[in-house]
C-alpha positions as a Python dict, from the first residue, in 0.01 Angstrom:
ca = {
    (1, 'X'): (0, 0, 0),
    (2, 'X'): (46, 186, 311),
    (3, 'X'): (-286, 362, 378),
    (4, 'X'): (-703, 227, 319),
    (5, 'X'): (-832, 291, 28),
    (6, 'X'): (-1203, 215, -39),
    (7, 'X'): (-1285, 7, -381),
    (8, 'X'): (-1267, -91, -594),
    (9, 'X'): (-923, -78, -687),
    (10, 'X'): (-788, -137, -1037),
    (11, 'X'): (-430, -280, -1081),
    (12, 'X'): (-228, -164, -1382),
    (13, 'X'): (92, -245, -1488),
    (14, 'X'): (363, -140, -1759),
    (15, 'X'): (618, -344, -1927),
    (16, 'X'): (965, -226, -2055),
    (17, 'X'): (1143, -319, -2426),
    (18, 'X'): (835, -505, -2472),
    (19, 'X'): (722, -401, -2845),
    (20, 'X'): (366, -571, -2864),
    (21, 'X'): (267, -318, -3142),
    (22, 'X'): (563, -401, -3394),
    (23, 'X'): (464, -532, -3741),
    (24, 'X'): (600, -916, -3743),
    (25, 'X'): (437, -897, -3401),
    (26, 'X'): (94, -794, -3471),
    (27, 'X'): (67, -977, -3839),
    (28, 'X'): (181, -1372, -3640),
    (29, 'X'): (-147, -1475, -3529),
    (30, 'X'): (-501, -1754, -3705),
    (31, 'X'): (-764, -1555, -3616),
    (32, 'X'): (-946, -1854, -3801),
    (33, 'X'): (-767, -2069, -3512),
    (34, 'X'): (-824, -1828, -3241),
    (35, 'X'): (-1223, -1885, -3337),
    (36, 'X'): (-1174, -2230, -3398),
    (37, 'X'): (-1240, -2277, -3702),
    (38, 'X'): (-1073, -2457, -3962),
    (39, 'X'): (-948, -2306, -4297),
    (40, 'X'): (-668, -2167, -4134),
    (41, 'X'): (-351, -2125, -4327),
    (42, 'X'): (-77, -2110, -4049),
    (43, 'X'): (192, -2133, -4285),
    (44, 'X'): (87, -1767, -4444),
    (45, 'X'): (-79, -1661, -4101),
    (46, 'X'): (145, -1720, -3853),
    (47, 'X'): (520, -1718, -3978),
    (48, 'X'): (793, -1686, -3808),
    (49, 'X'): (619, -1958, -3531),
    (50, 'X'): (444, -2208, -3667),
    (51, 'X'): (567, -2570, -3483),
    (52, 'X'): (745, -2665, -3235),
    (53, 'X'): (973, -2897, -3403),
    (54, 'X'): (760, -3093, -3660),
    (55, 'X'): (441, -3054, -3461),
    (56, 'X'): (189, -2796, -3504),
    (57, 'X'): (138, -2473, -3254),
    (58, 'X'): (-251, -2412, -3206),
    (59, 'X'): (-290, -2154, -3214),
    (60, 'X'): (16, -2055, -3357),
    (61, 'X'): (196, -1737, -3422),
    (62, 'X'): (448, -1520, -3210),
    (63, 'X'): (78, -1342, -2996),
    (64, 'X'): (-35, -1689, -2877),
    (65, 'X'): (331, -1830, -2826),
    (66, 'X'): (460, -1537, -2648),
    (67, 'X'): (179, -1527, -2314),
    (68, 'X'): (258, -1300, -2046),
    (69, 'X'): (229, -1451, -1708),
    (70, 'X'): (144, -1147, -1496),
    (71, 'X'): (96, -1284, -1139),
    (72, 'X'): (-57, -1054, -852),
    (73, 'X'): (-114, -1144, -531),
    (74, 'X'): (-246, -979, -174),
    (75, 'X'): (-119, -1003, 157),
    (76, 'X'): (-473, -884, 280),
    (77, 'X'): (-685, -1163, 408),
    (78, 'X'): (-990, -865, 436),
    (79, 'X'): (-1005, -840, 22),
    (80, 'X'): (-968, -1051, -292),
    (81, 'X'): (-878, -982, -610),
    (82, 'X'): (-1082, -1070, -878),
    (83, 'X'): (-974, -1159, -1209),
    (84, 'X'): (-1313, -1271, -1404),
    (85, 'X'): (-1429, -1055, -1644),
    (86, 'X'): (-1126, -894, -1793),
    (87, 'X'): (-1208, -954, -2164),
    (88, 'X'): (-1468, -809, -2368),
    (89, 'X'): (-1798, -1042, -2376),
    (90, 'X'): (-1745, -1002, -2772),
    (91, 'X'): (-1413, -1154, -2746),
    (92, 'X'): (-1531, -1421, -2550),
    (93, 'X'): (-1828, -1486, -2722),
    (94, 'X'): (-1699, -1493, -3092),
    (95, 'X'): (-1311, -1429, -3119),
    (96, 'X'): (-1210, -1707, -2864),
    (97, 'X'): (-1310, -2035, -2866),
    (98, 'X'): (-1181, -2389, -2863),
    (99, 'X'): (-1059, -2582, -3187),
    (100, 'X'): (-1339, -2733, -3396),
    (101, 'X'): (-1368, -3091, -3264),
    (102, 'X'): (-1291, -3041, -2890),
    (103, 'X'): (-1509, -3198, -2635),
    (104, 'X'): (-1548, -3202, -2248),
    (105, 'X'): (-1754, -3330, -2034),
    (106, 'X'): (-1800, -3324, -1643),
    (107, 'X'): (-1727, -3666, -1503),
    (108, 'X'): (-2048, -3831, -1398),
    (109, 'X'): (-2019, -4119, -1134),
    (110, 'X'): (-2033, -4426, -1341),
    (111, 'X'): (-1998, -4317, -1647),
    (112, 'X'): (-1682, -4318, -1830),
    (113, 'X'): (-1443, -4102, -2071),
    (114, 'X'): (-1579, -4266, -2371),
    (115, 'X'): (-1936, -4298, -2264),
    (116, 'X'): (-1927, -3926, -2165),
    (117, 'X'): (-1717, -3797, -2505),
    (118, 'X'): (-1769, -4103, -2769),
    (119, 'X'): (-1410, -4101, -2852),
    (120, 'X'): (-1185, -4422, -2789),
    (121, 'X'): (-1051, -4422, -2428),
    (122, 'X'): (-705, -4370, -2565),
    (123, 'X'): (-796, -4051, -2667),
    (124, 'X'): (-963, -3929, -2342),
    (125, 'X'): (-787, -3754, -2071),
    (126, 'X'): (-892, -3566, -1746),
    (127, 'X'): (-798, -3334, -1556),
    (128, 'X'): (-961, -3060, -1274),
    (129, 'X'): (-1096, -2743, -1348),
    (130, 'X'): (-1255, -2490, -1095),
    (131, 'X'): (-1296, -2790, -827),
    (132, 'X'): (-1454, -3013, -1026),
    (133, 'X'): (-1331, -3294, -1276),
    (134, 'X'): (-1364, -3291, -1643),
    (135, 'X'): (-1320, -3512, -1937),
    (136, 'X'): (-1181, -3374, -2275),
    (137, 'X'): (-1075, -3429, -2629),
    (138, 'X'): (-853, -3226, -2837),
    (139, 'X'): (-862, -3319, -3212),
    (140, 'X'): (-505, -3433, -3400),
    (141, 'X'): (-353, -3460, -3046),
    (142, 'X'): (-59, -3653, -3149),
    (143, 'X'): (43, -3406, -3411),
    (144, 'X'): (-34, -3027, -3235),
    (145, 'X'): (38, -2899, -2928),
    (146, 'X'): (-223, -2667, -2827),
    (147, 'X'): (-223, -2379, -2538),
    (148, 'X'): (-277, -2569, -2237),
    (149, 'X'): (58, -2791, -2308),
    (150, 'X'): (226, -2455, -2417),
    (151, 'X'): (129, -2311, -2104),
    (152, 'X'): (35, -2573, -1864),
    (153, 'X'): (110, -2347, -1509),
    (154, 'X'): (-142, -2132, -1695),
    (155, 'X'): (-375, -2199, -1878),
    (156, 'X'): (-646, -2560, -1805),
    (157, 'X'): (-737, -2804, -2104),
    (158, 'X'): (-1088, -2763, -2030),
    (159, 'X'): (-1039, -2317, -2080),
    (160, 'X'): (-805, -2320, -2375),
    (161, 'X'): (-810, -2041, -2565),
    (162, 'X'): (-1151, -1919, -2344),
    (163, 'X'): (-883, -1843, -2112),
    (164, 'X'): (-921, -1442, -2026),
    (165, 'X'): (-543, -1389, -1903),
    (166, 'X'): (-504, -1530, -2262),
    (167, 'X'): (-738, -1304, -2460),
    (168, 'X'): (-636, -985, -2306),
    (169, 'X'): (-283, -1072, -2394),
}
């Protein structure tokens, strides 16, 4: 921009032969998964993109396999742009949440992945989050790939699905 403005200042943004509304589109999507709940039938649910090979997309379907990485940035050092708060609090309180099973924990000195999670330690893994470091668990690891490993520039382990770039996609 080229003149002050005074805030806030919303950022909108418009994308070309982009056809988010068409029917295969909108109908490729678990909303059982996207809740985290199980009794999802991905093969009915989610066709045309269900795996990745032979192993299972969660959540699958062409709305959660097709994110759109819209990166902004300032040159201002005087303002920041905030990106909390972008979803609905219904969306993030009911439509969005992680896969029955998942666990995290913050890492307490001492204590470790397994004492923190009860799973075996081959099954733990860690990672940062917001500055601070976390323990987690994703259920049937070795046979889905969920969002974070889809989109791992993106979108944390510990966020998932939670993630509100994500759910306003």
């Amino acid at each position: 921009m080229t003149r002050d403005v005074t805030g806030p200042l919303y950022v909108y943004y418009e994308l070309e032969n982009f056809y988010q509304n068409h029917r295969r589109y909108v109908k490729s999507r678990s909303p059982y998964q996207l809740m985290g709940l199980d009794g999802a039938d991905p093969e009915t649910e989610c066709d045309p993109l269900v795996y990745n090979g032979t192993t299972l997309l969660y959540p699958c379907g062409l709305i959660a396999n097709s994110l759109f990485n819209d990166v902004i940035s300032l040159s201002s050092v005087n303002h920041t742009l905030d990106s909390g708060s972008i979803s609905w609090p219904s969306d993030r309180k009911v439509k969005f949440k992680q896969p029955e099973g998942f666990k995290k924990a913050l890492v307490v000195d001492g204590q470790s992945c397994t004492q923190a999670l009860g799973v075996p330690v081959n099954q733990c893994k860690s990672t940062v989050y917001k500055g601070q470091n976390w323990y987690y668990f994703y259920p049937n690891d070795d046979s889905t790939q969920y969002l974070y490993e889809s989109f791992p520039q993106i979108i944390n382990p510990i966020e998932g699905v939670e993630n509100e770039h994500f759910i306003v996609w």
